[in-house]
GUDRENLUM-483518 format. One record per atom (N, C-alpha, C, O): atom name; x, y, z. Coordinates in steps of 0.02 Angstrom, whole numbers, plus 32768, in hexadecimal, padded with zeros to 4 digits. Layout:
! residues N
REC | CA | X | Y | Z .
...
END
This chain:
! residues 112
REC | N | 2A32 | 3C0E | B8C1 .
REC | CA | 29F2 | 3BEE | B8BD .
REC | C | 29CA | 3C0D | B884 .
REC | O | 29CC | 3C49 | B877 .
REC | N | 29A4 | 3BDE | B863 .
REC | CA | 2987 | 3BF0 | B827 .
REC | C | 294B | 3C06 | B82F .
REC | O | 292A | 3BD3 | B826 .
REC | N | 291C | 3C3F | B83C .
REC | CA | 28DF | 3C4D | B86C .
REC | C | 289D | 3C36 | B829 .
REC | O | 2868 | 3C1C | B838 .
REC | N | 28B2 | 3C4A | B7DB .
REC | CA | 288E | 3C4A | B7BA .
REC | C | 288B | 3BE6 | B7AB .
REC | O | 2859 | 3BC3 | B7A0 .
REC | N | 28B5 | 3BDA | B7AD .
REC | CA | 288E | 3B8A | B7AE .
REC | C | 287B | 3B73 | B7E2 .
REC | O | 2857 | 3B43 | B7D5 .
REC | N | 2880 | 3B7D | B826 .
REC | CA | 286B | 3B6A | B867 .
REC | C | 281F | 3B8C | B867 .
REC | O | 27EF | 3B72 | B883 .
REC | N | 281F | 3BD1 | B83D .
REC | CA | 27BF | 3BEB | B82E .
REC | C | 27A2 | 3BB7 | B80A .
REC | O | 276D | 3B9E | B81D .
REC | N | 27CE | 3B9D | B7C0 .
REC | CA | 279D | 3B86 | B79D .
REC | C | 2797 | 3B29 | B7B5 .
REC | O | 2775 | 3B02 | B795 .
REC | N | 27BA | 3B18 | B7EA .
REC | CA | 27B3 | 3ACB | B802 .
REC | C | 2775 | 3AD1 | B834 .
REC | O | 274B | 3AA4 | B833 .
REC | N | 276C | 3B12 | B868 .
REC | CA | 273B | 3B22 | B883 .
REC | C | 26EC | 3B35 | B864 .
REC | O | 26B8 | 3B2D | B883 .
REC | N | 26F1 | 3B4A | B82B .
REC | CA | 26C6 | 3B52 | B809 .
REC | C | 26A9 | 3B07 | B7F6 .
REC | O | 267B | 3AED | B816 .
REC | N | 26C9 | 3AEA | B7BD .
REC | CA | 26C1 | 3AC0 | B7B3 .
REC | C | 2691 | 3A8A | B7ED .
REC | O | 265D | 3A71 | B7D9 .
REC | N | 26A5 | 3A81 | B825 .
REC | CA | 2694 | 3A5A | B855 .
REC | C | 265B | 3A88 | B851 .
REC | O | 2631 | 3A6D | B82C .
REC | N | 2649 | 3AB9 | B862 .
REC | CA | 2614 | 3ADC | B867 .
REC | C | 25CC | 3AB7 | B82F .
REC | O | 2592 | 3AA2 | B831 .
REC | N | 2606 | 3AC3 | B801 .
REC | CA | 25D8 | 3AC6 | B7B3 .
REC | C | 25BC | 3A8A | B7C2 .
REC | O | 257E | 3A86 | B7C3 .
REC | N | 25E9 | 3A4C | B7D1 .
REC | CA | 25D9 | 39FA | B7D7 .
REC | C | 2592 | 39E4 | B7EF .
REC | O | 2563 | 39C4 | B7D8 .
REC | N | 25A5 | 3A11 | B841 .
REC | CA | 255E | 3A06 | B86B .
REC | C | 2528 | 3A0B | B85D .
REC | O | 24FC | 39E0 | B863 .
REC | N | 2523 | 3A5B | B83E .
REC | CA | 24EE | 3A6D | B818 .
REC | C | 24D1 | 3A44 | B7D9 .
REC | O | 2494 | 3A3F | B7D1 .
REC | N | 24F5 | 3A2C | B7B6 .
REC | CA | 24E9 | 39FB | B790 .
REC | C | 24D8 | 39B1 | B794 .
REC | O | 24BB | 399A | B763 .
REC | N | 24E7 | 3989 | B7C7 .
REC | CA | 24CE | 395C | B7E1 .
REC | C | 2494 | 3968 | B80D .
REC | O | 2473 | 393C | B827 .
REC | N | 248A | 39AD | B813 .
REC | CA | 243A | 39B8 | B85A .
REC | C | 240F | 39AD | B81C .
REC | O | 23EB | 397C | B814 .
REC | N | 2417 | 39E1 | B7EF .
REC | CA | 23F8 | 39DB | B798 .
REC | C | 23D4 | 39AB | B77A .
REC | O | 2398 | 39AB | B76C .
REC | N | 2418 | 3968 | B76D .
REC | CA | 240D | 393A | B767 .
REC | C | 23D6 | 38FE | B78E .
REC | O | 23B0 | 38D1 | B77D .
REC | N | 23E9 | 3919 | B7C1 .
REC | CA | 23BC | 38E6 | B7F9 .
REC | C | 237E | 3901 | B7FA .
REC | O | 2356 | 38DF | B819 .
REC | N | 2367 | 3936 | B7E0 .
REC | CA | 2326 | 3959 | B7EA .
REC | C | 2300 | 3924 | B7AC .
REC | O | 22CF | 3906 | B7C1 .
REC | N | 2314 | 3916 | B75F .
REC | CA | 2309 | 3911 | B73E .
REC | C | 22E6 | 38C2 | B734 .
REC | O | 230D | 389E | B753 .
REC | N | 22B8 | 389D | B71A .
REC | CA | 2290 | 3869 | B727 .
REC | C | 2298 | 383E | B6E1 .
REC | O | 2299 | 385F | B6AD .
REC | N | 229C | 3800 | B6DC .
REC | CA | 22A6 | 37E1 | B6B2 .
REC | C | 226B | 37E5 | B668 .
REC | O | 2277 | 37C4 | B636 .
REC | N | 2228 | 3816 | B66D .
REC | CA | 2200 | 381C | B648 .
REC | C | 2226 | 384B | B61C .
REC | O | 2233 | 3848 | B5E0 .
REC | N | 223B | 388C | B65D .
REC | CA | 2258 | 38D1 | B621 .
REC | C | 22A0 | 38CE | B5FE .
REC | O | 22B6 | 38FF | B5E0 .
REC | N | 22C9 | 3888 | B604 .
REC | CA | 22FD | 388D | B5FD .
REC | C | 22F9 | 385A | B5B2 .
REC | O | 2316 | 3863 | B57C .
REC | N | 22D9 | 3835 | B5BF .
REC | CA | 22B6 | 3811 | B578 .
REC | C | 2294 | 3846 | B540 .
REC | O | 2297 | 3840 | B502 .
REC | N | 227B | 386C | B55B .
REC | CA | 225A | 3894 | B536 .
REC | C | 2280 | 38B2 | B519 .
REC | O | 2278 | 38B1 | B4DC .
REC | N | 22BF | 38E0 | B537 .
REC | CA | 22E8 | 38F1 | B504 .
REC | C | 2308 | 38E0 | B4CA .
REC | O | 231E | 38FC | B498 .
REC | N | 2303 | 38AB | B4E1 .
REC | CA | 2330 | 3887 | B4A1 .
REC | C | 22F6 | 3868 | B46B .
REC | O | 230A | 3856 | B434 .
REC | N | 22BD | 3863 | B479 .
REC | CA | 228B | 385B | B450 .
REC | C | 2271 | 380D | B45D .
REC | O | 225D | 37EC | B42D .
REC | N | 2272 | 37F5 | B49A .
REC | CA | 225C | 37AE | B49D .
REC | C | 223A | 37AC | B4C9 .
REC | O | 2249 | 37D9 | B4F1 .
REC | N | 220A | 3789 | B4DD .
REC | CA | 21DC | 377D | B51D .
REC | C | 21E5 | 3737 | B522 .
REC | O | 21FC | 3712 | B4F8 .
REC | N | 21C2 | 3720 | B581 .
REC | CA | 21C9 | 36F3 | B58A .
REC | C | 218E | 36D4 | B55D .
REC | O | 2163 | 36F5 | B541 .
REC | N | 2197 | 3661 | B55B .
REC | CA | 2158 | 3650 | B54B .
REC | C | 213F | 365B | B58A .
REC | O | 215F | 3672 | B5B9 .
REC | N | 20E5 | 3643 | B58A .
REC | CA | 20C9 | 3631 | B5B8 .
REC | C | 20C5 | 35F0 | B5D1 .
REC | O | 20B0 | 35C9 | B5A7 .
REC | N | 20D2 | 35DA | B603 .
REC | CA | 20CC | 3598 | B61F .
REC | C | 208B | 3577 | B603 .
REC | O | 2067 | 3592 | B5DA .
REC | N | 2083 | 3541 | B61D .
REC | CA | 2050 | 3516 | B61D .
REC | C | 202C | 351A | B63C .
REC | O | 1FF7 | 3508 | B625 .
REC | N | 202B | 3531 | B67B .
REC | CA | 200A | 3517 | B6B9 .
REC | C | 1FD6 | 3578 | B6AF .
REC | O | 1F9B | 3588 | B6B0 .
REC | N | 201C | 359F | B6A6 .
REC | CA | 1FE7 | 35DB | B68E .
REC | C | 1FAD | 35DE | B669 .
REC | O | 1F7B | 3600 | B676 .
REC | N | 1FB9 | 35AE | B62F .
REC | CA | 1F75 | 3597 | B600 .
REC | C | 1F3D | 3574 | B629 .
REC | O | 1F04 | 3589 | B626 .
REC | N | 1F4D | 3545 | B64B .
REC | CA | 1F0E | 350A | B65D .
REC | C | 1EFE | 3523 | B69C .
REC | O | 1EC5 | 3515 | B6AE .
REC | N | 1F2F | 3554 | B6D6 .
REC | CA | 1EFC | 3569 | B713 .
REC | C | 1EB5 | 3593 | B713 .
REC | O | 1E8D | 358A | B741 .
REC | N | 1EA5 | 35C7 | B6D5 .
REC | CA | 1E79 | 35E7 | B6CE .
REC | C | 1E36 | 3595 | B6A6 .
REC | O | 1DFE | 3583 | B6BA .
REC | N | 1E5E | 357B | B671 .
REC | CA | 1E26 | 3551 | B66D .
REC | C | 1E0B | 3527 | B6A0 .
REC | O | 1DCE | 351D | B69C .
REC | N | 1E2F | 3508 | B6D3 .
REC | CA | 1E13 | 34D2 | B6EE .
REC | C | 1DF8 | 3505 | B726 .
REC | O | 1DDA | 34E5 | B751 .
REC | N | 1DFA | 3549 | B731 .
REC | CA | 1DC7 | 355D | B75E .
REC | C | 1D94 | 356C | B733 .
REC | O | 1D60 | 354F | B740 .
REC | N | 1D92 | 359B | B6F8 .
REC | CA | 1D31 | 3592 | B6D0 .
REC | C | 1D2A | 353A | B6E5 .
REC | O | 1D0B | 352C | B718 .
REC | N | 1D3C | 3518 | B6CB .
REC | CA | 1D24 | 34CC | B6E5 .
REC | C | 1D13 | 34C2 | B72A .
REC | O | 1CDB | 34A9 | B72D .
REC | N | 1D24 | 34C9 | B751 .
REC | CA | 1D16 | 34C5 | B791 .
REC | C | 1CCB | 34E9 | B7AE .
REC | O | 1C9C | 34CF | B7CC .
REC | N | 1CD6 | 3533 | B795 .
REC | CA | 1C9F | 3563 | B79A .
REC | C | 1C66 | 3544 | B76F .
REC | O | 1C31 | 353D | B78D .
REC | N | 1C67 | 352F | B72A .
REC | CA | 1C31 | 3511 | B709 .
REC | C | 1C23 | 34CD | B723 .
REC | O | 1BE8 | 34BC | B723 .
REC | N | 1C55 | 349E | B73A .
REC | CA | 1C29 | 3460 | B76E .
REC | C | 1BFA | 3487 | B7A3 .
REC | O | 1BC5 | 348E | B783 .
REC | N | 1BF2 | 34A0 | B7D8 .
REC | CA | 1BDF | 34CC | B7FC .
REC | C | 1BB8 | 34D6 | B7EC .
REC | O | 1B85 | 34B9 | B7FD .
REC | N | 1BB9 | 3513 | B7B3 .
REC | CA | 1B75 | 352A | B7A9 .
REC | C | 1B4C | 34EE | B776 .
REC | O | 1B12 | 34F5 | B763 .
REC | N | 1B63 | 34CD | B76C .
REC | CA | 1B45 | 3481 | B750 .
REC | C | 1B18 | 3460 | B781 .
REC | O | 1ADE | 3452 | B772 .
REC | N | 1B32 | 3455 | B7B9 .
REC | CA | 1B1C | 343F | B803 .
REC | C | 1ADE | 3463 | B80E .
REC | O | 1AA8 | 3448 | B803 .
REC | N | 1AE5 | 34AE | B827 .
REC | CA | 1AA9 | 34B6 | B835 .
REC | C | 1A7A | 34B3 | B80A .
REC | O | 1A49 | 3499 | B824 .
REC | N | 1A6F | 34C6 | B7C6 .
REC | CA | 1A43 | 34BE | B795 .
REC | C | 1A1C | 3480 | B78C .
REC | O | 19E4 | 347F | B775 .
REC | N | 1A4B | 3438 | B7A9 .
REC | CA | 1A2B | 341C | B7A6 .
REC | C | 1A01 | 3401 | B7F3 .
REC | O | 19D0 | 33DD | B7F8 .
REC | N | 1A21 | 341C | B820 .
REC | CA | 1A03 | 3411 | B84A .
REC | C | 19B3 | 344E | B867 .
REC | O | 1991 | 3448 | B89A .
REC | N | 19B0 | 346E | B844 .
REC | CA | 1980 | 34A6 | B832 .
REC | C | 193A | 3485 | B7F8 .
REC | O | 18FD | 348F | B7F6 .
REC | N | 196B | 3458 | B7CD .
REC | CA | 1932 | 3439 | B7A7 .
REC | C | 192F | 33F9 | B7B9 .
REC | O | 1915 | 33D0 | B792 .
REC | N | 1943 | 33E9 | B7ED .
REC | CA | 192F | 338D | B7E9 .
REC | C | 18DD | 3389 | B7F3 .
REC | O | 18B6 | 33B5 | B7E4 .
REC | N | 18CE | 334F | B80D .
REC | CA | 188A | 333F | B810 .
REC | C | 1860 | 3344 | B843 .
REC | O | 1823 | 3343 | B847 .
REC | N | 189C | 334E | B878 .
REC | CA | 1886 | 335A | B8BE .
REC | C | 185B | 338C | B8C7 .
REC | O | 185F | 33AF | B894 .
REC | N | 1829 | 33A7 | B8F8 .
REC | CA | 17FA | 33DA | B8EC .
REC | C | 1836 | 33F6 | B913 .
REC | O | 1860 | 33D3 | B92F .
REC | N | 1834 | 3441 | B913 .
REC | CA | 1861 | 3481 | B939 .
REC | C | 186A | 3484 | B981 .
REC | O | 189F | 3497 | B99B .
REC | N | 1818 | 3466 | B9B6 .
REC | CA | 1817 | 3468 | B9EA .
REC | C | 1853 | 3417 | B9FB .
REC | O | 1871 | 3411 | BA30 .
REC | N | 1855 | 33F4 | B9D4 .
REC | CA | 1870 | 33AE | B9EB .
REC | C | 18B0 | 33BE | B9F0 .
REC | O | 18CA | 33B7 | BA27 .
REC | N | 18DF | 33DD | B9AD .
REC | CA | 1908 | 33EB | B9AE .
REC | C | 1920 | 342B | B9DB .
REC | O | 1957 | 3421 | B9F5 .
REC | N | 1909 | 345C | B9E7 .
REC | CA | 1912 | 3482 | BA1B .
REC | C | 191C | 345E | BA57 .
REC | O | 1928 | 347E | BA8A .
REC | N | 1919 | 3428 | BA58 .
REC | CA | 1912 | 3407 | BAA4 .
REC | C | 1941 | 33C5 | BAAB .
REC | O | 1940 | 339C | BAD9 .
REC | N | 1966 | 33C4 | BA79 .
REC | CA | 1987 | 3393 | BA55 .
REC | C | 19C4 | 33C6 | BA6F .
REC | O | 19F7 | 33C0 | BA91 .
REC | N | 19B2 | 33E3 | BA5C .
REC | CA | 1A17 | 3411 | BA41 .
REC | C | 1A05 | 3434 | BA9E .
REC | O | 1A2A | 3412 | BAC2 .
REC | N | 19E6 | 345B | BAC0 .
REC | CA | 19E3 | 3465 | BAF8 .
REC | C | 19FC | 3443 | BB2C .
REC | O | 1A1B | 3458 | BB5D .
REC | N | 19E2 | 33EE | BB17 .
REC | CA | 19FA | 33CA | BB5A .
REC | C | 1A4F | 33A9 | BB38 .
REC | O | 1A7B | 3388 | BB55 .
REC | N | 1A4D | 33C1 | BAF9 .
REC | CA | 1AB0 | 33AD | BAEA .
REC | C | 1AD4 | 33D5 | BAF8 .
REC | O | 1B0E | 33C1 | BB00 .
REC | N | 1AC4 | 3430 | BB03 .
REC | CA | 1AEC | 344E | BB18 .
REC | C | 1ADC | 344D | BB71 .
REC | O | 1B06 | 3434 | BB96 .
REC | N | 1AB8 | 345E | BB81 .
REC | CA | 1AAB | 3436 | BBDB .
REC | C | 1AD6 | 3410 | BBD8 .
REC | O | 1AFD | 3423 | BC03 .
REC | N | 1AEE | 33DA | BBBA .
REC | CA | 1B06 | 339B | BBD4 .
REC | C | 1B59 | 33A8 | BBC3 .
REC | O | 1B87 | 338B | BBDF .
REC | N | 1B5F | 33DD | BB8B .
REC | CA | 1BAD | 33DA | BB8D .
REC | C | 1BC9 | 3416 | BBB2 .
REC | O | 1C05 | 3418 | BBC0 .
REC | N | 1B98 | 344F | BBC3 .
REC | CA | 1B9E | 3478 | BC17 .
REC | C | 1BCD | 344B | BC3A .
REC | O | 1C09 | 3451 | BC46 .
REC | N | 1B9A | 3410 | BC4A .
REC | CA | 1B9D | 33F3 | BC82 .
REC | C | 1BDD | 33CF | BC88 .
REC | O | 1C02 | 33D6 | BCB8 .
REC | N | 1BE9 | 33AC | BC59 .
REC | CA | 1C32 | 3383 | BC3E .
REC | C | 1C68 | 33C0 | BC42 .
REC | O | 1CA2 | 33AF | BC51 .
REC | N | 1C5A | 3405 | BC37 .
REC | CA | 1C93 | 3435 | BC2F .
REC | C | 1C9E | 344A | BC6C .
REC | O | 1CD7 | 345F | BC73 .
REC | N | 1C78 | 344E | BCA0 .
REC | CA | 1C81 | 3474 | BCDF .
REC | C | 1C92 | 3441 | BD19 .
REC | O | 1CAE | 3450 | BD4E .
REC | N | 1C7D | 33FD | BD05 .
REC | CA | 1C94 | 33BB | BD2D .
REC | C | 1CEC | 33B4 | BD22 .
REC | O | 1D19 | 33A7 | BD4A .
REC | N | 1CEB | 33C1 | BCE3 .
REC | CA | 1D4B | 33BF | BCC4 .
REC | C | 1D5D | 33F5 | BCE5 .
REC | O | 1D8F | 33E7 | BD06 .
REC | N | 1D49 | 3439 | BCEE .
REC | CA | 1D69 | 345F | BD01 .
REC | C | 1D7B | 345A | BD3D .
REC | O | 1DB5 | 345E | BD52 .
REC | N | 1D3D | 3450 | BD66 .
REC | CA | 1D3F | 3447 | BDB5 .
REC | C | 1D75 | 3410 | BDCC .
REC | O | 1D97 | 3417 | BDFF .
REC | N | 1D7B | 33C6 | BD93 .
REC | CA | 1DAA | 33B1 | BDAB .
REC | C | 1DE9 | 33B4 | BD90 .
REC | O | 1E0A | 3381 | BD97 .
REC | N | 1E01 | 33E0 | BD73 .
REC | CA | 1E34 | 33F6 | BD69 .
REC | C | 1E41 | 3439 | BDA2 .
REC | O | 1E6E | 3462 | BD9C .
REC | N | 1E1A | 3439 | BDCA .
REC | CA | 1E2E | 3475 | BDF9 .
REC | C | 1E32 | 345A | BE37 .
REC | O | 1E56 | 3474 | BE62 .
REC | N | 1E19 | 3432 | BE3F .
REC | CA | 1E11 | 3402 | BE73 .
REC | C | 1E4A | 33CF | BE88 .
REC | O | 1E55 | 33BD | BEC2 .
REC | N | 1E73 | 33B7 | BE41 .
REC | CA | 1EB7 | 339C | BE35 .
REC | C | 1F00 | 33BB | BE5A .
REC | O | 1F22 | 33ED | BE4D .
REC | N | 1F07 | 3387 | BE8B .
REC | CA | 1F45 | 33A1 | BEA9 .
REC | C | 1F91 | 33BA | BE74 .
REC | O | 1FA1 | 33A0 | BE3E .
REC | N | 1FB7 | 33F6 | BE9A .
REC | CA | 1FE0 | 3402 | BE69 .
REC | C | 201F | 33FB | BE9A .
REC | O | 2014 | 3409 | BED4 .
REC | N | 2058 | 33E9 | BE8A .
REC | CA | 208D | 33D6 | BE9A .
REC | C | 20DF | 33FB | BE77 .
REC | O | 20E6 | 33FC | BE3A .
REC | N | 20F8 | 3407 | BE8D .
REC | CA | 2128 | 342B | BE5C .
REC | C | 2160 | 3403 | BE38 .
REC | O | 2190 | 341A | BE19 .
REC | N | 2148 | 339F | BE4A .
REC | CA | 216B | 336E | BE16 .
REC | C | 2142 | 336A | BDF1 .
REC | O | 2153 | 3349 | BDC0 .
REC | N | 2101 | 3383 | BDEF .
REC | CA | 20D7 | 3376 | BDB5 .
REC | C | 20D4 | 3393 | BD6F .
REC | O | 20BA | 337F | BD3B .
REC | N | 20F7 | 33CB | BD81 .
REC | CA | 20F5 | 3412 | BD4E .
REC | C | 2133 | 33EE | BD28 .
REC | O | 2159 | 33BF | BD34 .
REC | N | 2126 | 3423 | BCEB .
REC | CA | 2154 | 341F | BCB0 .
REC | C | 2176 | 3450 | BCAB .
REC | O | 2160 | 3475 | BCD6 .
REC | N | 21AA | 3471 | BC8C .
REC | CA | 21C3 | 34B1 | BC77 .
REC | C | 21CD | 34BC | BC48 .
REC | O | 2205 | 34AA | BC38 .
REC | N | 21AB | 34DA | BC19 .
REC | CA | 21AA | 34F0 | BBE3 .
REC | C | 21DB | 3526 | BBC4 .
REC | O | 21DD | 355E | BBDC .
REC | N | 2203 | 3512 | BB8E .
REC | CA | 2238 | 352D | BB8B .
REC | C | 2236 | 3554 | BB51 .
REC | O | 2267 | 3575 | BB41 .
END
């Protein structure tokens, strides 16, 4: 029996593992990088930060103008008071009857 190639076939396997744990540690950013290339950036990476400033500047568009409309302050204070009262009321009526809603175990789904 040949002990010094039966070391270095054991080794080897050794070496392998270690080298594939290595490998698997390693992330498609730093492996590009070596070689001197990066990924592009998507699309969707570009336009999600814009269409939220857009979103945030409708908003703050909203209240500005609802701060300057024509309404005197006490009207509108009493305006926006009885719309959030009223969607309380719409939110805790949905809730209640969604708690209130019989549950059945043909009704359920299983999410997989």
């Amino acid at each position: 029996m040949d002990f010094s190639k039966t070391a270095q076939e054991v080794g080897s396997a050794i070496g392998v593992t270690d080298l594939i744990e290595a490998a698997s540690a390693l992330s498609l950013k730093e492996v590009l990088g070596m070689i001197g290339l990066e990924r592009r950036p998507s699309a969707l990476e570009g336009a999600l930060p814009a269409m939220g400033l857009v979103a945030v500047s409708a908003a703050v568009g909203a209240g500005i103008a609802l701060l300057l409309a024509p309404t005197s302050g006490t009207k509108l204070r009493a305006k926006l008071s009885e719309e959030l009262d009223g969607a309380k009321h719409r939110l805790s009526d949905r809730n209640s009857h969604l708690d209130s809603r019989p549950t059945s175990k043909s009704s359920r789904h299983a999410v997989s």
